[in-house]
C-alpha positions in Angstrom: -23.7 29.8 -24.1 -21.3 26.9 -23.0 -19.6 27.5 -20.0 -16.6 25.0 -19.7 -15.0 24.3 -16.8 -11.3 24.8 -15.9 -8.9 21.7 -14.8 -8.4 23.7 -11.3 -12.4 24.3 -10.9 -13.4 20.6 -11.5 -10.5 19.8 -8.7 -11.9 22.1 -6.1 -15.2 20.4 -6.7 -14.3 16.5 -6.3 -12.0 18.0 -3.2 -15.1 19.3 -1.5 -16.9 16.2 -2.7 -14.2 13.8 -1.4 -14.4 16.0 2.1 -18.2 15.4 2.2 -17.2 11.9 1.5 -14.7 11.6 4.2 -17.3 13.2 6.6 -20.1 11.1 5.7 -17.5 7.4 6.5 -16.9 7.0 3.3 -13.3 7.0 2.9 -12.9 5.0 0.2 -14.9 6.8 -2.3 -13.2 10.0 -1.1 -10.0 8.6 -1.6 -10.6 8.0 -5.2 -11.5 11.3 -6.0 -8.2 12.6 -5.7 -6.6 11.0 -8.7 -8.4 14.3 -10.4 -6.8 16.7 -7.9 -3.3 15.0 -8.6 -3.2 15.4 -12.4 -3.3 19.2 -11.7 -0.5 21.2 -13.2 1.9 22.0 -10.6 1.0 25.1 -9.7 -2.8 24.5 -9.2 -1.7 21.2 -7.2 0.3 23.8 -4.7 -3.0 25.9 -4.5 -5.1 23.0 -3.9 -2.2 21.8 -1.5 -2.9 25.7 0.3 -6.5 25.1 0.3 -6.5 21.4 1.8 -3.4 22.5 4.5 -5.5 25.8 5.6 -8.5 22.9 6.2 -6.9 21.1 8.4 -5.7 23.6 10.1 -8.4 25.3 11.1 -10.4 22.2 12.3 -7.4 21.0 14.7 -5.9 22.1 17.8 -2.4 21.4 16.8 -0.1 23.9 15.9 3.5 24.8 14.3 6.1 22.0 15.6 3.6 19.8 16.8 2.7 18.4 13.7 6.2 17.6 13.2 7.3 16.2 16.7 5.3 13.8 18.9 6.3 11.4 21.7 9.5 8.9 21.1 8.4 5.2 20.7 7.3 3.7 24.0 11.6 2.9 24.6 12.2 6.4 25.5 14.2 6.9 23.1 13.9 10.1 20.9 13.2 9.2 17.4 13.4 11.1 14.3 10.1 12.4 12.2 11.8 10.0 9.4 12.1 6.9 11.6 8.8 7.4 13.0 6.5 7.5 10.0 6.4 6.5 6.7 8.1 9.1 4.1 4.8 10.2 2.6 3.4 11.2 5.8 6.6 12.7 7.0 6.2 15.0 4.3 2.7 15.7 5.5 3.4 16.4 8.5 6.4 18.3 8.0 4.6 20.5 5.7 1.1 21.0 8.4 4.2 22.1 10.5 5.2 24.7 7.9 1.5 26.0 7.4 0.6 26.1 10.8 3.5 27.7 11.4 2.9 30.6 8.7 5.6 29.7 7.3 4.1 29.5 3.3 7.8 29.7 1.6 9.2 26.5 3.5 6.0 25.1 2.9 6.0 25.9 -1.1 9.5 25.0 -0.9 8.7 21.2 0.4 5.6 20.6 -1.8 7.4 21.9 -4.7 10.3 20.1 -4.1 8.6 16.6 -3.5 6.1 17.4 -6.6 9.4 18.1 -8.9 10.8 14.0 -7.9 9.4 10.7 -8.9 9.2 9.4 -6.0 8.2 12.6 -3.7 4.9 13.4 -6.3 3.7 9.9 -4.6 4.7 11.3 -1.4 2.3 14.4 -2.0 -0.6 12.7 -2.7 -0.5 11.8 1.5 -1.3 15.9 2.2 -4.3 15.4 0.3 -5.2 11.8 2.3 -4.5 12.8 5.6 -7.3 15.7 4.9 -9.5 13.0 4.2 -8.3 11.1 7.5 -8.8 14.4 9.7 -12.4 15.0 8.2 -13.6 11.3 8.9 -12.3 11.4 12.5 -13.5 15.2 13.3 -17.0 14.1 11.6 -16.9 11.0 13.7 -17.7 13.4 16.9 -19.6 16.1 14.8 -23.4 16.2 15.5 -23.4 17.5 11.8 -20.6 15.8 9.8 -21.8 17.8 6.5 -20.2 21.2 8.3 -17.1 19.9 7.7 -17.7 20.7 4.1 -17.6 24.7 4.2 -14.4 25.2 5.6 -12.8 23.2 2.6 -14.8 25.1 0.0 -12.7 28.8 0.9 -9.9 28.5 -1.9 
């Protein structure tokens, strides 16, 4: 008997590989890996956004608004998220804010709503990067980077 695997099932498995990628230093590999993840329908690319956002927030400290807000530029003067970072990560971190926050319709509403333009699908592919950028630097300091793998696997 042939078992075939699903679209979705072949994403989660190049996600866990890029994270054991990222872990391991080798971002660039990871990074390619998640041109498979992208091609997902929508609504598998907003479960795969739920699994990646629920990684990265359970191997940082920061929480809710914090994604969101950070110190102004060195001038002291207060800056928006927008004029801060670039759009993609904006998005990013505007939707880490949502998650962390519990706050699963504004974050479905975001992803969904970025996925649904031209330009914002580029824009979501950042979600996906910044989970590789969190793993590498977390692993960085791990005495075992390969346990940053688990947490990613839960779907």
């Amino acid at each position: 008997m042939k078992h075939v695997a699903k679209d979705h099932q072949v994403a989660q498995v190049h996600l866990q590989a890029a994270v054991a990628q990222a872990a391991l230093g080798e971002f660039d590999e990871a990074e390619r890996r998640l041109g498979v993840i992208l091609t997902l329908p929508l609504e598998d690319l907003l479960a795969m956004a739920h699994t990646v956002a629920a990684y990265v927030d359970s191997v940082t400290m920061v929480t809710g608004s914090e994604f969101a807000t950070g110190r102004p530029a060195e001038s002291g003067e207060s800056q928006s998220l927008d004029e801060r970072v670039p759009p993609d990560r904006a998005l990013t971190l505007r939707l880490m804010s949502a998650w962390s926050s519990n706050d699963a319709t504004s974050f479905d509403a975001l992803f969904t709503a970025a996925a649904g333009d031209s330009i914002g699908v580029l824009h979501t592919r950042d979600l996906f990067v910044y989970t590789l950028e969190v793993t590498e630097y977390r692993a960085a300091s791990a005495v075992n980077p390969q346990v940053m793998v688990k947490p990613c696997a839960r779907p």
